[in-house]
N, C-alpha and C positions, 0 to 999 in steps of 0.2 A: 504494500500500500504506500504510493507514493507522499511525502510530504506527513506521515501519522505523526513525526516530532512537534509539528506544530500545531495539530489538531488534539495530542497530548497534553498541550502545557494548558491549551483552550477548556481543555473536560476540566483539568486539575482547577483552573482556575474557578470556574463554574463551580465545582464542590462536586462533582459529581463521583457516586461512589464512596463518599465521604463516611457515610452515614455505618461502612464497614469497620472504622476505623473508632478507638475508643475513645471516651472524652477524654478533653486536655487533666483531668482531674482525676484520671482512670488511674489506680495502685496496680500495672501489672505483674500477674503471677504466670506470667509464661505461655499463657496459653492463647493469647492473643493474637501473636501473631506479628505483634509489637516488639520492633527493635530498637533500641537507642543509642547510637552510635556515640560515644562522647570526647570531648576533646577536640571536637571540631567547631570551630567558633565561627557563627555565622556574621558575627563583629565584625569582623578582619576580612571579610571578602573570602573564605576559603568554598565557599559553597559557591558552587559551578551549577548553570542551566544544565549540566549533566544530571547532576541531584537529584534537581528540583522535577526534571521529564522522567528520572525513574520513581517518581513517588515521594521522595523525601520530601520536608519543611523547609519553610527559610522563613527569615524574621518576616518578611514582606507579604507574607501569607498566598503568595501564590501554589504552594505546594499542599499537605494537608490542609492546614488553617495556621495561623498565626499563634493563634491558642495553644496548637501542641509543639509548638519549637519553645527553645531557650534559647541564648545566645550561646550556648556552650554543649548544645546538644541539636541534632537531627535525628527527626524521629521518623520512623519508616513504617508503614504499615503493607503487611506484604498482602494482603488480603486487597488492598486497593490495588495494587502494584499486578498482582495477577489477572485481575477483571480487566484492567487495563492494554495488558498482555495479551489478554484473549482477543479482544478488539482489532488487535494488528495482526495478530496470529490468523482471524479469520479471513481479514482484507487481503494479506498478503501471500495467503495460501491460493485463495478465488482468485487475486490477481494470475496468477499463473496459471493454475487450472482453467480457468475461464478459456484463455489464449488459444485453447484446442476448440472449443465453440466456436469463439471470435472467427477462429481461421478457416472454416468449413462453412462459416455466415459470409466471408470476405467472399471467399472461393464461389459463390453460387450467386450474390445480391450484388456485389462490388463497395469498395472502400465507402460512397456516401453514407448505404444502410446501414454498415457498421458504426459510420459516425453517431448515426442518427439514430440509432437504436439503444447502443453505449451512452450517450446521451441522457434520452430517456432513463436507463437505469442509475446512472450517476445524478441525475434529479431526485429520483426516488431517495436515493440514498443519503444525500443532503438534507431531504424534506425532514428524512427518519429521526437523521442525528440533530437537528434543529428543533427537533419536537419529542426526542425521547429524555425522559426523568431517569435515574438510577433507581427509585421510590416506587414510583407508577407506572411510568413506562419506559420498560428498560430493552431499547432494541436498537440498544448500539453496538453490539454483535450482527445482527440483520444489517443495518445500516452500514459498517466496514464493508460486509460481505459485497452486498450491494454498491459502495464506492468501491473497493479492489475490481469486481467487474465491468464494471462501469467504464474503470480507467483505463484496465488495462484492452477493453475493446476501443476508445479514442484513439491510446497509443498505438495498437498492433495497426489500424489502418492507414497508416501513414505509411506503412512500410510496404508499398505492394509492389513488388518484385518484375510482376509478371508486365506493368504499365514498362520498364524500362527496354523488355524485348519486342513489343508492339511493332517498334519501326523495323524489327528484321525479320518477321512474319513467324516468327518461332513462338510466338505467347498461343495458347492451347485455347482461350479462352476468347 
């Protein structure tokens, strides 16, 4: 799934999947899920947009919440961190898979339908994620799947091979 770094930092920001994660006032006993990394001071600039796109805190609340950082700890919840995983894991498996569809839809309609069809599904799949809750409605799996396909039918039709032999009467089609 092309571009999920930033569409990551966007969920995180939103809160979304939040709700997996314990309160800032939560005493863990290990079963949470909850890591707390410490000695890493968010003071001092050492927390990287790496971090903050796998899950971790930072003072600035873009990660968890602001609530569960300190300035002397980042706190991870892996439980958010996999939901999250799963989302890209889904777009960026259908992105490829998809390319076998994509390519027998090029082969028979030609490169516009592909546009145009890819299109449509990466519409769907913008609409999903623009209207799914982690709460209520939670189909930001559907939605990935739906942009991986999406995209990777945009991109595969750019690539059509067979337009370049046209002029030497060898394209089949």
């Amino acid at each position: 799934m092309v571009g999920f770094s930033g569409l990551q930092l966007a969920l995180l920001r939103d809160g979304v999947y939040e709700e997996l994660c314990p309160a800032p006032n939560h005493v863990d006993d290990g079963s949470s899920g909850l890591t707390i990394v410490p000695g890493v001071g968010t003071s001092i600039g050492v927390v990287s947009a790496g971090y903050e796109s796998a899950g971790y805190g930072s003072a600035g609340g873009i990660g968890l919440s602001s609530g569960h950082t300190t300035d002397d700890d980042i706190v991870r919840c892996e439980a958010r961190i996999l939901k999250l995983a799963s989302i890209y894991t889904a777009g960026a498996t259908t992105f490829q898979a998809s390319m076998l569809l994509w390519g027998v839809v090029l082969d028979r309609y030609g490169s516009v339908a592909v546009r145009v069809a890819s299109l449509v599904v990466s519409v769907l799949g913008n609409v999903l994620m623009a209207f799914g809750d982690s709460q209520t409605f939670d189909v930001f799996v559907a939605a990935g799947i739906l942009l991986g396909a999406g995209g990777s039918g945009f991109f595969f039709s750019h690539f059509v091979l067979a337009d370049h032999f046209r002029e030497c009467g060898r394209a089949g089609a």
